[in-house]
Every structure is written in structure tokens, then in C-alpha cells.
C-alpha positions as a Markdown table, in Angstrom:
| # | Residue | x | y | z |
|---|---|---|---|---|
| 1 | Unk | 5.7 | -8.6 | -18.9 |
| 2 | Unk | 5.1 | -10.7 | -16.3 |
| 3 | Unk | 8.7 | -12.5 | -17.4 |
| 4 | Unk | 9.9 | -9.2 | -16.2 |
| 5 | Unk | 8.0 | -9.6 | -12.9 |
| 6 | Unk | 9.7 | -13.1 | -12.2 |
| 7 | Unk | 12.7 | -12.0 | -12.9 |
| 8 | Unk | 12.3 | -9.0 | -10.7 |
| 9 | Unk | 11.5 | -11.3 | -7.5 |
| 10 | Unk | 14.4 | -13.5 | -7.7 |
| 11 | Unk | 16.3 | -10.7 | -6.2 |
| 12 | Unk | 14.4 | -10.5 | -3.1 |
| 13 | Unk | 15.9 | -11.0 | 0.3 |
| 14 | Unk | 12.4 | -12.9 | 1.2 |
| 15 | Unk | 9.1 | -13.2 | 0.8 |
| 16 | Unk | 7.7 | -10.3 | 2.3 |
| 17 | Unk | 9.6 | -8.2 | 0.3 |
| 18 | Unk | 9.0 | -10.0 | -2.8 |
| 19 | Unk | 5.4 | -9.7 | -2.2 |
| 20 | Unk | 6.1 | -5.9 | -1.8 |
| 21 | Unk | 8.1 | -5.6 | -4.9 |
| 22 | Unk | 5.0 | -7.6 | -6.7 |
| 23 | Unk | 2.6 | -5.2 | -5.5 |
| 24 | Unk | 4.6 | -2.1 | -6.6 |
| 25 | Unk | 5.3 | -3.4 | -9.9 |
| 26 | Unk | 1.5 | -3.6 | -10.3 |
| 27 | Unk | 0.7 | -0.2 | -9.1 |
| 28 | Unk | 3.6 | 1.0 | -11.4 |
| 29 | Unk | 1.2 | -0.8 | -14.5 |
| 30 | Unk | -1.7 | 0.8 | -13.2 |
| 31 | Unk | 0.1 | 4.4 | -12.9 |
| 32 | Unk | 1.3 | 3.6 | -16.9 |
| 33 | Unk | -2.7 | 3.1 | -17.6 |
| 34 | Unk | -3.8 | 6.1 | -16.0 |
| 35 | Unk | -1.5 | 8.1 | -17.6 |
| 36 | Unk | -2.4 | 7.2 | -20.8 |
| 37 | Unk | -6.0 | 7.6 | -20.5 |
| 38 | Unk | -5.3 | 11.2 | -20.1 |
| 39 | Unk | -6.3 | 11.2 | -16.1 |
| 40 | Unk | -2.9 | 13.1 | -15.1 |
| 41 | Unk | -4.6 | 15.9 | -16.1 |
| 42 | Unk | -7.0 | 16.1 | -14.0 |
| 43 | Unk | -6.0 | 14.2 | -10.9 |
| 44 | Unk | -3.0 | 14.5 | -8.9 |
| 45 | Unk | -0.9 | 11.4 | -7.2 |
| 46 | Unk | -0.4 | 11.9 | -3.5 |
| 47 | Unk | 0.2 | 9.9 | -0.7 |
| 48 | Unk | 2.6 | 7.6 | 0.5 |
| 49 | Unk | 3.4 | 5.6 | -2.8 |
| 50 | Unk | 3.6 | 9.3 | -4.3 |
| 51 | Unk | 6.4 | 9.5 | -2.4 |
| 52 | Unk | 8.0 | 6.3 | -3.3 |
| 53 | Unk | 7.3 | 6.7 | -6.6 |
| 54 | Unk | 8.6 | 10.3 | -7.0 |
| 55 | Unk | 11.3 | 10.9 | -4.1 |
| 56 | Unk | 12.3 | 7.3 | -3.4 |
| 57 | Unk | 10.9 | 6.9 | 0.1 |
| 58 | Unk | 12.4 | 3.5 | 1.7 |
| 59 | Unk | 9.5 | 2.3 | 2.2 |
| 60 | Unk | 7.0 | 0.2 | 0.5 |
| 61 | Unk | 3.2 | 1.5 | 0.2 |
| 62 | Unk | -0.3 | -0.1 | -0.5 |
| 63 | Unk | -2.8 | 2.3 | -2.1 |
| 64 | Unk | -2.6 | 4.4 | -4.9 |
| 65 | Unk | -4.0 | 8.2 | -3.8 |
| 66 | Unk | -4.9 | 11.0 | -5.8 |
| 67 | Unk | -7.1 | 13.7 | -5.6 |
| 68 | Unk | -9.1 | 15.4 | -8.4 |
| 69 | Unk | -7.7 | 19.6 | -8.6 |
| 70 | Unk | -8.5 | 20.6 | -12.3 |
| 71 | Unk | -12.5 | 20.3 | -12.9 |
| 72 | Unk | -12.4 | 21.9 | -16.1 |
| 73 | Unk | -10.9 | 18.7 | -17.7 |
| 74 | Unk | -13.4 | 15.5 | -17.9 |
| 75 | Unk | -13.4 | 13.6 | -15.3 |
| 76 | Unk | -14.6 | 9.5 | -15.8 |
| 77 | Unk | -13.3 | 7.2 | -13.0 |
| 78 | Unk | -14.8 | 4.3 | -14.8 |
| 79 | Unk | -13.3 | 4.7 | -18.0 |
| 80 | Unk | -9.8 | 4.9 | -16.1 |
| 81 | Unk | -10.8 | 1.6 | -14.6 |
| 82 | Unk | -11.8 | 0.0 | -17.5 |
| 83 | Unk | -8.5 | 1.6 | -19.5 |
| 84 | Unk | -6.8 | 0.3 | -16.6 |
| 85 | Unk | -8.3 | -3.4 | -17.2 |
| 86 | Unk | -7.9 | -3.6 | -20.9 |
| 87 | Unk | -4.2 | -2.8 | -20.6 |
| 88 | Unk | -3.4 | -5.0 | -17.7 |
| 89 | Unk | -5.0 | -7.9 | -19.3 |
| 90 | Unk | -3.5 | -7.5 | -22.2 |
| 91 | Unk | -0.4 | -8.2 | -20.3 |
| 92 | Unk | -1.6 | -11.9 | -19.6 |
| 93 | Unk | -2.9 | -10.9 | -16.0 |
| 94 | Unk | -6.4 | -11.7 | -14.5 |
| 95 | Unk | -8.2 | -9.1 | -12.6 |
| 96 | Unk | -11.3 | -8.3 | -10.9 |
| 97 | Unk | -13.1 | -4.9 | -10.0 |
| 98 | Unk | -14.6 | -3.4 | -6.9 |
| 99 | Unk | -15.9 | 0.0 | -7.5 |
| 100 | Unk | -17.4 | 2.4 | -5.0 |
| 101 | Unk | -18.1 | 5.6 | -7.0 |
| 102 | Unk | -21.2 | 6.7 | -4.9 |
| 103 | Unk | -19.3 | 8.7 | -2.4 |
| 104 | Unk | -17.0 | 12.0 | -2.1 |
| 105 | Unk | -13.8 | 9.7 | -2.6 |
| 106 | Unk | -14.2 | 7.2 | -5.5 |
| 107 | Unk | -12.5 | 3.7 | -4.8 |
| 108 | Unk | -11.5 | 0.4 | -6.5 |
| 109 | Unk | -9.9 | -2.2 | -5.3 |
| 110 | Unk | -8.1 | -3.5 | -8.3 |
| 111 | Unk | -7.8 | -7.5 | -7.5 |
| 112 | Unk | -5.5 | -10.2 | -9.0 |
| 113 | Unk | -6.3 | -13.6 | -8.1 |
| 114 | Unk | -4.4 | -16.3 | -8.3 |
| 115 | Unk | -1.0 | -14.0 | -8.9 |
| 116 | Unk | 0.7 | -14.7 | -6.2 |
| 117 | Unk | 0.5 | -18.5 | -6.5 |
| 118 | Unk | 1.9 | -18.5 | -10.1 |
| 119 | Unk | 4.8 | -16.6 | -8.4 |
| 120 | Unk | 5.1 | -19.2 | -6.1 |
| 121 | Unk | 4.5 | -16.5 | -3.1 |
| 122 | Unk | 1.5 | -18.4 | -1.7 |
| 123 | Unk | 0.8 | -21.6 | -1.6 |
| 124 | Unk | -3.3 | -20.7 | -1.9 |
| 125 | Unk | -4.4 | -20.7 | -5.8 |
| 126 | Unk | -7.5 | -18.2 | -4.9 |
| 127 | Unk | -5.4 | -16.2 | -2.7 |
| 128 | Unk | -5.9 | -12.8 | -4.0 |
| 129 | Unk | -3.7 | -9.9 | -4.1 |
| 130 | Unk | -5.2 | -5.9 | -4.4 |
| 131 | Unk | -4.0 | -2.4 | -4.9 |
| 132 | Unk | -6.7 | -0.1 | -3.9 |
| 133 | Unk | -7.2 | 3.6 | -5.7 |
| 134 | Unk | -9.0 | 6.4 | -4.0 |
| 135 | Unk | -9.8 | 9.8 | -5.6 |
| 136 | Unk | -11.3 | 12.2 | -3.4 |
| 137 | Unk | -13.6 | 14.4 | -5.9 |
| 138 | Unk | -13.9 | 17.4 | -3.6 |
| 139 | Unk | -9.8 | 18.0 | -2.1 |
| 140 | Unk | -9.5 | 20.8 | 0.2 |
| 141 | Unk | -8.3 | 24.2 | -1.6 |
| 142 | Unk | -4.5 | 25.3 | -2.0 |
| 143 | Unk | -2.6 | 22.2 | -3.1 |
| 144 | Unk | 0.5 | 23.3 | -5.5 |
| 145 | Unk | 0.5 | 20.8 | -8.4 |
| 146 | Unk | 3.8 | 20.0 | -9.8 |
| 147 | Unk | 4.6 | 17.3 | -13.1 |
| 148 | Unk | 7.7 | 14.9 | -12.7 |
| 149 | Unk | 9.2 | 12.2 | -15.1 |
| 150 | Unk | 10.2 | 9.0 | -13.3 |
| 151 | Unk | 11.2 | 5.8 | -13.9 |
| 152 | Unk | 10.0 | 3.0 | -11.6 |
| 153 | Unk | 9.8 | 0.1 | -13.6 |
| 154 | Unk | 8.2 | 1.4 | -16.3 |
| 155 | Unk | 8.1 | 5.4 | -17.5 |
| 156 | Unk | 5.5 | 7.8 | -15.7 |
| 157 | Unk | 4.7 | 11.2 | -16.5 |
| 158 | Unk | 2.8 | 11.8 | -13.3 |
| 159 | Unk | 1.2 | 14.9 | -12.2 |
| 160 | Unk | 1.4 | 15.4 | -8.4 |
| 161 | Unk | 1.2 | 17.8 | -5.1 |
| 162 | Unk | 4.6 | 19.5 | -5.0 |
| 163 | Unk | 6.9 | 18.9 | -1.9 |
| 164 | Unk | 5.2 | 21.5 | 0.2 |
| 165 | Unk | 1.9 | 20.0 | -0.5 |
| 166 | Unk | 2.8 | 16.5 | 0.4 |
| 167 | Unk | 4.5 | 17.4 | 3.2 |
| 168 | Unk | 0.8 | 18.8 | 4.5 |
| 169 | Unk | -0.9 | 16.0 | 3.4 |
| 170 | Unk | 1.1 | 13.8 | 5.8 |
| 171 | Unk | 0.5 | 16.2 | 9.2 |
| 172 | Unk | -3.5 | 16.6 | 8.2 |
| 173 | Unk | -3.1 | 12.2 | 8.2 |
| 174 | Unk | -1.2 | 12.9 | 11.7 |
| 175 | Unk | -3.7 | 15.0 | 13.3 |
| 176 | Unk | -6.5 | 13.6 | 11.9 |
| 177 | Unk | -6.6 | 10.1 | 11.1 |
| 178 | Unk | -9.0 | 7.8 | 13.0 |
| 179 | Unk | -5.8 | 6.1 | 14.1 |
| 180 | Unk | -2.0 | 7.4 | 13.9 |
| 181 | Unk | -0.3 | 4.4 | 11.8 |
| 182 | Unk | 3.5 | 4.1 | 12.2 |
| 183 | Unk | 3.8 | 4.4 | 8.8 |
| 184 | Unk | 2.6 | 7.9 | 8.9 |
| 185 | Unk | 4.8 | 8.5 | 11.7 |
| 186 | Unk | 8.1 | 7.0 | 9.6 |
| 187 | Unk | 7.1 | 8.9 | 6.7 |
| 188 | Unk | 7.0 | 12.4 | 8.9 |
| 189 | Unk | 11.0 | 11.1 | 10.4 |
| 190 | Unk | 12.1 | 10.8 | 6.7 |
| 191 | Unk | 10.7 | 14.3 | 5.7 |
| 192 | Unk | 11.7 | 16.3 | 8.5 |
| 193 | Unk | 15.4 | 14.5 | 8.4 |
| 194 | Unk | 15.7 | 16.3 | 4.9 |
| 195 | Unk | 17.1 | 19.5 | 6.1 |
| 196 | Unk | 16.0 | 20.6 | 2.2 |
| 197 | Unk | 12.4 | 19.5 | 2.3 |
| 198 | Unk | 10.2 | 22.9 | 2.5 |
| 199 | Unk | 7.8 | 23.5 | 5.4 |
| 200 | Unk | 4.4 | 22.4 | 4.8 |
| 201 | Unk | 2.0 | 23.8 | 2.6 |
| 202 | Unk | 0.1 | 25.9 | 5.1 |
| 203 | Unk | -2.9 | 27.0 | 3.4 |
| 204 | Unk | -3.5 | 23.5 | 2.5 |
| 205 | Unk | -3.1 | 21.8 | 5.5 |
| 206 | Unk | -5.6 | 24.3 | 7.3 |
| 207 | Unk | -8.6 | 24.1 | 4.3 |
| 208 | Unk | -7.7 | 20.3 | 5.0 |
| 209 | Unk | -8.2 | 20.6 | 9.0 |
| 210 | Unk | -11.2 | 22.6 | 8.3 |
| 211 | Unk | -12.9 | 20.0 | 6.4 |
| 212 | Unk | -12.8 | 17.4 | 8.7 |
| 213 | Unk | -14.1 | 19.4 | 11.5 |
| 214 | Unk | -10.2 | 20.1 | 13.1 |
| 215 | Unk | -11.0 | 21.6 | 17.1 |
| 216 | Unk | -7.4 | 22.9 | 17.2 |
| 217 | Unk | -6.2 | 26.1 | 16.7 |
| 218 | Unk | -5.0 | 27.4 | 12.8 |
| 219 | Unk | -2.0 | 26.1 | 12.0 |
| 220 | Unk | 1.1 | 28.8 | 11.5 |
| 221 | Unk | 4.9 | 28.8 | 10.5 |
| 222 | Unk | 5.3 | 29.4 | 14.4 |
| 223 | Unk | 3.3 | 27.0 | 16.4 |
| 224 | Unk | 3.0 | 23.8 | 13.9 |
| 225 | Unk | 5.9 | 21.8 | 15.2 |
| 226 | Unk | 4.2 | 22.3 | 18.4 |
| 227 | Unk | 1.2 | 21.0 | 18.0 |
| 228 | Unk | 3.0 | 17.6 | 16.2 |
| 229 | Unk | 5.1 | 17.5 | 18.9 |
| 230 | Unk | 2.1 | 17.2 | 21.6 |
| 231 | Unk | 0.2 | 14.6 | 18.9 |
| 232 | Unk | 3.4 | 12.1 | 18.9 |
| 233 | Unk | 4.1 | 12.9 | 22.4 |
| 234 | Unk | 0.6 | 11.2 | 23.4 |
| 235 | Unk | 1.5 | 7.9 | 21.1 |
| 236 | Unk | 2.5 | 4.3 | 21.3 |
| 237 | Unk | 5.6 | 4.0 | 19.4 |
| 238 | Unk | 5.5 | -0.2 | 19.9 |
| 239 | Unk | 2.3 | -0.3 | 18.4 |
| 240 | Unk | 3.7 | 1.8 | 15.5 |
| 241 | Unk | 6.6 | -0.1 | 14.8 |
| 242 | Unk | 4.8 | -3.6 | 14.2 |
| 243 | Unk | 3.1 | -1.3 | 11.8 |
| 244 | Unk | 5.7 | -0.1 | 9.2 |
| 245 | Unk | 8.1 | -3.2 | 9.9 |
| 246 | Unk | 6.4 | -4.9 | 7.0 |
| 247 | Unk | 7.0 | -2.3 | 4.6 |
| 248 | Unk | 10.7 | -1.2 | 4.9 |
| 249 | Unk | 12.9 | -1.3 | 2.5 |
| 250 | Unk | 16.0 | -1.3 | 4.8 |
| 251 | Unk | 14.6 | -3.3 | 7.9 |
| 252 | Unk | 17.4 | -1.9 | 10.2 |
| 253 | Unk | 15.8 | 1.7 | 9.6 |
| 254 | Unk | 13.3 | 0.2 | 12.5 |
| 255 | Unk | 16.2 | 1.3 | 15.0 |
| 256 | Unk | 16.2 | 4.7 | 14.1 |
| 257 | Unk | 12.1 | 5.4 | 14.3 |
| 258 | Unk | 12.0 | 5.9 | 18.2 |
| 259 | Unk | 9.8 | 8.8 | 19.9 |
| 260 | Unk | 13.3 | 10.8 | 21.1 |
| 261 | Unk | 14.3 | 11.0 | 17.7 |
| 262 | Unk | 11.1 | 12.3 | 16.0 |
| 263 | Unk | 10.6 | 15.0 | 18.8 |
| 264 | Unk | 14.1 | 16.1 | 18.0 |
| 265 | Unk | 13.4 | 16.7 | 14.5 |
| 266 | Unk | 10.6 | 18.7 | 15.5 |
| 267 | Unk | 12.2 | 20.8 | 18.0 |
């Protein structure tokens, strides 16, 4: 498979992006390996790369984010790790572990050394290249959990947080992330440019607010576009945009993410 890999680079329009394409096609392998250990039926994929992966978001993401909703089915992060392992090296790829499973949100950084100078993408043999996976073990209530079929490289059966649900994940990160990253604020231009996309799920995002201690008033169908509007009002959109640049898929969509055009979305 990594023939495929080679081949799949060759069509980039430079190096960052064929680093991004890499790194996607890996987390793709590692979505194939979950899935077959049987953890889509316990955890659910969110997150940004959800949203590449499922609605074709045009823009590239690091981590891979899911949180764990169905208890009564076992639950073994380890064993997905060393599923995940066995599978990928069968593939003629090298990897190393780093696994934090001692808190609320279990972590890995999945590691491939040595990758991205066989690609010729680095000129540094140890250079290493990582996709990181978090499960958060205790997710606040009242996520709606939908199943899709895709094809991203390879075929995924994933189980996920419907529209409404991801859309609420994004404006919990917004209002409560220890920084606002312009990625966050691309992804919340893309949704709310979908006239379709539903409103957030509300219940969710307020369990979520809850849990991390949210001073604000409860969020409602009346006041939430509101109170994003005030939170991007406050920002630094230059600082944003050195961000995301890095990760877009269509680098003259860097025009279009200005502050006057998000505030119109959400007025």
C-alpha cells in the first residue's frame, strides 16, 4: 500500500500539501483498523477530520477525535492500538506508540519514523511524522450518533455525531478552548455558509459548557449567535489566518475567512 501512497503524492501542488495528503492517508489506515476491531461501536468520530472525512470539509486536519457514548459495549483502547499496529505494519510501515490512558481522555500519538524521508518529503531520516487519537471516556450527555459509509482512500463504516452534534462540538471549542485557533474559526464559516446545515445541537453544547465550568449564560435557539458574535468580535483574525493557511485545501479560500464575513453569517 504504500505504492499507492507514492503514487497519491505525485499529484500534489507542493510539499505541504503532499505532507497533508500523507498524513490523511494514514489516519484513513488507522480509521480502517478501528473499524475492524469493532471500536465503531462504541466510540464516535468527531472533530475536525470527522468533518473531512464525512462532509468533505476543504480543509486538512491533524488528530483523530472520538468520544466514547455506548458503555454497554467493551471498551479496550489498548487493544485498538495494538489492532491498529499489527495492521499497519503489516502494510510495510514502521511505527511507534505513545499512550496516555491514565486520564479522562485517552491519547496516542501514533508515530512513523523515517516515512517522510522514504517519500522524499524530508530530507531528515529520523524525522518523524504523528497522528494523534484522543477518546474522551466521560463526553458530555446528548450527542445524536448517526453511521455513514465513505470512501476516503480506503472504505469506512464510521459511526459519528450527527450534523447537529458536530456543529456544537465546534461552538463548545469556540467558547472554550484555551486559545481560539483559526481553524476552528474556518470550520464555523464553512458550516454556517451551508444554509442546509441544522442549528446546533443544543442540549449538547450546554452539558458540554457545563463541564468545563462555562460562566456564561445557557445557550438557546434565540441568543446563541449572539454570544459567537461577541467571542469572534474580541479576536485576532491575523493571528488566525497564519493558523489554517497550512491546512487548506484551496489556499485562495484564505481571502474569504475575514471577521466581516463570519459576523455576517452569524447575524
Amino acid at each position: 500500500m504504500k505504492e499507492y501512497l507514492k503514487t497519491l503524492i505525485q499529484s500534489s501542488s507542493s510539499p505541504v500539501e503532499a505532507h497533508n495528503l500523507t498524513r490523511e492517508y494514514l489516519q484513513a489506515l488507522i480509521l480502517q483498523s478501528l473499524q475492524r476491531a469493532g471500536a465503531m461501536t462504541t466510540i464516535a468520530f468527531h472533530g475536525g477530520t470527522a468533518l473531512r472525512f464525512l462532509y468533505s470539509l476543504p480543509r486538512y486536519s491533524e488528530d483523530l477525535d472520538f468520544a466514547l457514548e455506548r458503555n454497554s459495549v467493551p471498551y479496550d483502547f489498548r487493544f485498538y492500538l495494538q489492532a491498529i499496529r499489527k495492521d499497519i505494519e503489516s502494510q510495510g510501515y514502521t511505527i511507534t506508540l505513545k499512550v496516555n490512558d491514565q486520564k479522562t481522555v485517552h491519547s496516542a500519538f501514533i508515530r512513523f519514523t523515517g516515512l517522510l524521508y522514504e517519500l522524499k518529503l524530508s530530507p531528515h531520516q529520523d524525522e518523524t511524522l504523528a497522528v494523534k487519537l484522543e477518546v474522551d471516556t466521560n463526553p458530555p450527555a446528548g450527542a445524536v450518533l448517526d453511521t455513514s459509509l465513505v470512501r476516503r482512500h480506503v472504505l469506512l463504516n464510521l459511526q459519528h455525531h450527527d450534523r447537529a452534534s458536530l456543529l456544537a462540538g465546534k461552538l463548545h471549542a469556540i467558547l472554550q478552548g484555551p486559545y481560539l485557533k483559526g481553524r476552528d474559526l474556518y470550520d464555523l464559516i464553512w458550516y454556517l455558509s451551508d444554509k442546509d446545515w441544522p442549528s446546533p445541537n443544543l442540549v449538547l453544547l450546554n452539558n458540554a459548557l457545563n463541564q468545563t465550568e462555562w460562566a456564561g449564560p445557557t445557550l438557546t435557539v434565540e441568543n446563541w449567535r449572539e454570544i459567537i458574535h461577541s467571542k469572534v468580535e474580541s479576536i485576532s483574525f491575523e493571528q488566525a489566518l497564519d493558523d489554517v493557511r497550512p491546512f487548506l485545501g484551496v489556499s485562495e479560500d484564505i481571502g474569504l475567512m475575514t471577521k466581516h464575513n463570519l459576523l455576517s453569517l452569524l447575524k
